[in-house]
C-alpha positions, 0 to 999 in steps of 0.5 A, a space after each residue: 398513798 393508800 393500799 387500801 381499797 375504796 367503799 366503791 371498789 370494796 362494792 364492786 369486788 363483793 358483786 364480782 365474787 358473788 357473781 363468781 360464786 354463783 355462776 363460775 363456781 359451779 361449772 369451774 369443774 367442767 371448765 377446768 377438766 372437761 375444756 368447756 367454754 363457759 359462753 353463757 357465764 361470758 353473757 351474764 357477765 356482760 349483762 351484770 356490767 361486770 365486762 370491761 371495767 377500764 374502758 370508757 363508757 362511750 366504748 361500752 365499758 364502766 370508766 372505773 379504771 384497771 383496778 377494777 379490772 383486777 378486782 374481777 380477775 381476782 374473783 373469777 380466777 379464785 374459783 376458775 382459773 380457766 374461766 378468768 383466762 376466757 374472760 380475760 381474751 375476751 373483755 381485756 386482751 381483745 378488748 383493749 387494742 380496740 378501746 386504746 385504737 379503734 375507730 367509732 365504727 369498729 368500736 361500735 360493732 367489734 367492741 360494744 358487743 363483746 363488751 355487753 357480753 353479746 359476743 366473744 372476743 378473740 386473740 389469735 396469735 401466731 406465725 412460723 418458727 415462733 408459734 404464740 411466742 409474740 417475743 419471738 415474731 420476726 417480721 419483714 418488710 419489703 417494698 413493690 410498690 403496690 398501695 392499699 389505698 383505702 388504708 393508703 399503706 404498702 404491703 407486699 403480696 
């Protein structure tokens, strides 16, 4: 097995961090002490193909797989560790769920445009007594006997 990476990924890598040093770098400051959310930079993103690298085409995404995922995280990250956590909620952490289980219609209308930097997307995760921590969510489950039936699954009101 090689470590080493392909002529392709070797591409792909140099267009991320010229990407990121051209773009990211020079608002990283701004960024990284002011809390400005680089929402243009996510849209050029999107228009450089450089979103949704381990996603299939059909979604939006490249086909290259994770490997290349990682190769933008690298490059992004080396100039702008918050922008890269920006990129990373959005065209990895809500990305993927959708990728992995969403329907043709949810991917076609909550993935493609967050793909194509269109859009941004968003993870939000908490509950009472365990905040963002997911290890400490408890959830409980009780029977009444009511039924959704368009998604034809019990829940408890």
């Amino acid at each position: 097995m090689s470590l080493s990476l392909s002529k392709q990924e070797v591409a792909f890598q140099a267009k991320a961090r010229k990407f990121a040093e051209t773009h990211i770098e020079p608002l990283a400051a701004e960024v990284e002490r002011e809390g400005y959310f680089p929402r243009e930079v996510l849209a050029k993103m999107g228009r450089e193909r450089l979103l949704g690298a381990p996603f299939p085409k059909s979604d939006g995404g490249l086909g290259l797989g994770w490997s290349y995922e990682i190769l933008v995280a690298e490059e992004v990250s080396a100039v702008s560790a918050a922008t890269e956590m920006v990129r990373l909620a959005s065209a990895a952490l809500y990305s993927a769920p959708l990728s992995f289980f969403g329907s043709k219609s949810q991917k076609k209308d909550y993935l493609v445009p967050v793909l194509s930097g269109e859009k941004v997307g968003a993870l939000a995760l908490t509950e009472p007594g365990a905040g963002s921590d997911a290890a400490s969510i408890v959830t409980l489950a009780k029977r009444n006997g009511q039924v959704d039936h368009k998604r034809m699954i019990k829940y408890n009101v």
